[in-house]
C-alpha positions in Angstrom: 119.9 74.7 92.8 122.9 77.3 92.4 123.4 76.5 89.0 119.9 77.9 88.3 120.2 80.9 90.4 122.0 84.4 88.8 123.9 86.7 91.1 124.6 89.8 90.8 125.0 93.2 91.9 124.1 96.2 90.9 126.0 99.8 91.8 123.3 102.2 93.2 124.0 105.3 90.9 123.2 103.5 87.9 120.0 101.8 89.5 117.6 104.7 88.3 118.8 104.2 84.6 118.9 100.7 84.6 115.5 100.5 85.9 114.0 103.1 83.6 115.7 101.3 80.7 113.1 98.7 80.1 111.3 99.3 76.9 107.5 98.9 76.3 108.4 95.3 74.6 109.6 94.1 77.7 106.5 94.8 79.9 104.9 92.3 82.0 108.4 90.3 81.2 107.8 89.2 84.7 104.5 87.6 84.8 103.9 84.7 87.2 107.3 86.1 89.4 107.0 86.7 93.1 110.2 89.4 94.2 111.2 90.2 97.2 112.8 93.3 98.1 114.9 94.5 101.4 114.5 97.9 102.4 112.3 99.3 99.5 109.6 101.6 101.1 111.7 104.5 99.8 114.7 105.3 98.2 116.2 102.9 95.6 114.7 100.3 96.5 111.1 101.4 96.5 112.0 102.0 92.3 113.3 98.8 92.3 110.2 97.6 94.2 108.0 99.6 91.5 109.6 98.3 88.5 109.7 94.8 89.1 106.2 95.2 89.4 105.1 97.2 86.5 107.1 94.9 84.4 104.5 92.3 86.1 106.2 90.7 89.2 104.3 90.5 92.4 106.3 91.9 95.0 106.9 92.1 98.6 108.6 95.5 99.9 110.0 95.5 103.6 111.6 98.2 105.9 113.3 97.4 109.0 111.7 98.6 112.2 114.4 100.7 114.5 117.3 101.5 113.0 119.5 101.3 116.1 119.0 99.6 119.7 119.1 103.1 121.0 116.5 104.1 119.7 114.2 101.1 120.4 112.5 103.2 123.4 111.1 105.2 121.0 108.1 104.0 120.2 106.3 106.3 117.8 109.8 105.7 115.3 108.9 101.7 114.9 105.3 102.9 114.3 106.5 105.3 111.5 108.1 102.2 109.9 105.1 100.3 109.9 103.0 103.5 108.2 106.4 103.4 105.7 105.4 100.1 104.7 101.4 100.4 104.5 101.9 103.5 102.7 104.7 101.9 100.2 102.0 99.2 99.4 99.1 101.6 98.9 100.9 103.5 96.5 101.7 101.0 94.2 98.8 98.7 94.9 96.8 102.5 93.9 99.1 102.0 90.7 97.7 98.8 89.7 100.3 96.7 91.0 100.4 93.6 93.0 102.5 94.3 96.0 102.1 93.1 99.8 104.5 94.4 102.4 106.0 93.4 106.2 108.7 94.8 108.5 111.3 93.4 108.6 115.3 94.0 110.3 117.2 91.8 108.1 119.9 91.5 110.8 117.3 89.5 112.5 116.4 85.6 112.0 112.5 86.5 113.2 112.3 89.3 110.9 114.1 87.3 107.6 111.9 84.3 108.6 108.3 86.1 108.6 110.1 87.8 105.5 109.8 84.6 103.7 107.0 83.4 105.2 104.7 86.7 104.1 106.3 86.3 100.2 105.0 82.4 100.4 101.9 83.1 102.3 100.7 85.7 100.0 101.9 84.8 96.4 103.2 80.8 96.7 106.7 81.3 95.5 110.3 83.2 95.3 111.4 84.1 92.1 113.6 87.2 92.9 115.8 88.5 95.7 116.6 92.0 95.9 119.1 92.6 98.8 118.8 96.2 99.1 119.0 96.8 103.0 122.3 98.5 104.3 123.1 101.3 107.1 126.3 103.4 107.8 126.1 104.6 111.3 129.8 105.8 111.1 131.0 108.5 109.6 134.7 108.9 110.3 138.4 107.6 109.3 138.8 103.9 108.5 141.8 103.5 110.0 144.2 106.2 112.2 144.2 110.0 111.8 147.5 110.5 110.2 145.5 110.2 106.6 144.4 113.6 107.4 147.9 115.1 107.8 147.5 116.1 104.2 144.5 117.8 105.0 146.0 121.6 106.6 142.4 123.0 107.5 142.3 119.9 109.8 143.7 120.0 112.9 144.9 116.2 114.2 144.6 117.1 117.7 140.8 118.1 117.5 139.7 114.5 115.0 137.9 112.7 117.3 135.6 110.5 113.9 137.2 107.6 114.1 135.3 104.3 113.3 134.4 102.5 116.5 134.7 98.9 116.9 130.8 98.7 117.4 130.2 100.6 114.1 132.6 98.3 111.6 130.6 95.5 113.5 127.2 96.8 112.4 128.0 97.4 109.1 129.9 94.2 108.4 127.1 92.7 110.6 124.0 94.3 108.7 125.6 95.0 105.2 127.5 92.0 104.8 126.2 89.2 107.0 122.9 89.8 106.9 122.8 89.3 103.1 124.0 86.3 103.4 122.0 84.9 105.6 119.1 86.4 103.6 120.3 84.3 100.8 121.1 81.4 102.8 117.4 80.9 103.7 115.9 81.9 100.4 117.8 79.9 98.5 116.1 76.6 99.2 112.5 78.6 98.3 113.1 80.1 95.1 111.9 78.6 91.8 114.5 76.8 89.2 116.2 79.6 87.4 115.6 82.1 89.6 117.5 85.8 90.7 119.4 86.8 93.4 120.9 90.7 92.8 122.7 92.5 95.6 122.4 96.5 95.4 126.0 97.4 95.7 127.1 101.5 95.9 130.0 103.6 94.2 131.6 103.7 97.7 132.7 100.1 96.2 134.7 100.7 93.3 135.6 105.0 94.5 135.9 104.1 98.4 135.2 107.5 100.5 137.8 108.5 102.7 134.9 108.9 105.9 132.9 105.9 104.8 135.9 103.2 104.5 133.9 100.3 106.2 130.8 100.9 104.1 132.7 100.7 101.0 134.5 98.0 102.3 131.1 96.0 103.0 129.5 97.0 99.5 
């Protein structure tokens, strides 16, 4: 099976041009695919989402539900990601396109499994895997504060933005694991000579000094 599947992954800047890139000859290059896309009611992945479809995939978009444990309480924030998701899927189905859409928290088995289960239920296959979903809730020094000594403005004595702990283990957690999970249970679904592309980021080959563990899990 792995020696019909491509990996790959794309850096985020260059998504937009790649995407935009396909010429009139190669529409409806994806007829008869099914895609599935992580986190794509917005953003980069929602153009991804669009022009896997336009080029004639049927696609499933998802976005996650809370985006922290903290803020599972609030109750009208989980509803606004469900209205992210309609809305996502009436745009593009109002576009012509053939696109179905779930929540879904990839860090979750549930989530990944209905995931799946929604791609096979509505369209009878997986072709692609877009693994687009990734979060930063840390923004702050990698390491110790003495890489700010170079920094005069900065008093050492008042930097408190450190990265936690907790935070390195969500992003590793939802940036890292989480994808491969996501491929481990996709894999034994999608079609002979099939895709599986990770959306990488700049942060991955120019780390940020603030965002080391995000550029360490892209």
């Amino acid at each position: 099976m792995f020696a019909n599947l491509r990996l790959s992954a794309l850096r985020a800047p260059n998504t937009a041009r790649l995407m935009s890139s396909s010429s009139s000859a190669n529409k409806r290059s994806l007829a008869d695919k099914v895609a599935v896309v992580t986190a794509s009611t917005d953003g980069i992945g929602f153009a991804v989402a669009r022009r896997l479809a336009k080029d004639g995939a049927r696609v499933v978009v998802s976005s996650r539900s809370v985006f922290t444990r903290y803020l599972r309480p609030f109750q009208p924030f989980v509803r606004r990601k469900r209205e992210n998701v309609e809305k996502a899927v009436q745009t593009l189905q109002s576009e012509g396109l053939t696109v179905s859409g779930v929540v879904c928290h990839v860090s979750k088995h549930e989530d990944r499994k209905r995931l799946l289960d929604q791609a096979l239920k509505d369209f009878g296959a997986v072709d692609i895997l877009v693994s687009n979903a990734a979060v930063n809730p840390a923004f702050g020094l990698f390491l110790d504060v003495f890489f700010l000594s170079s920094l005069p403005y900065l008093s050492l004595t008042s930097v408190s933005f450190q990265t936690s702990e907790d935070a390195f283990d969500k992003i590793l957690s939802l940036n890292v694991k989480s994808a491969f999970m996501l491929t481990k249970e996709f894999v034994p679904h999608i079609r002979r000579n099939g895709s599986i592309v990770y959306m990488s980021s700049i942060g991955a080959y120019q780390p940020f000094a603030l965002i080391g563990a995000y550029s360490v899990a892209k």
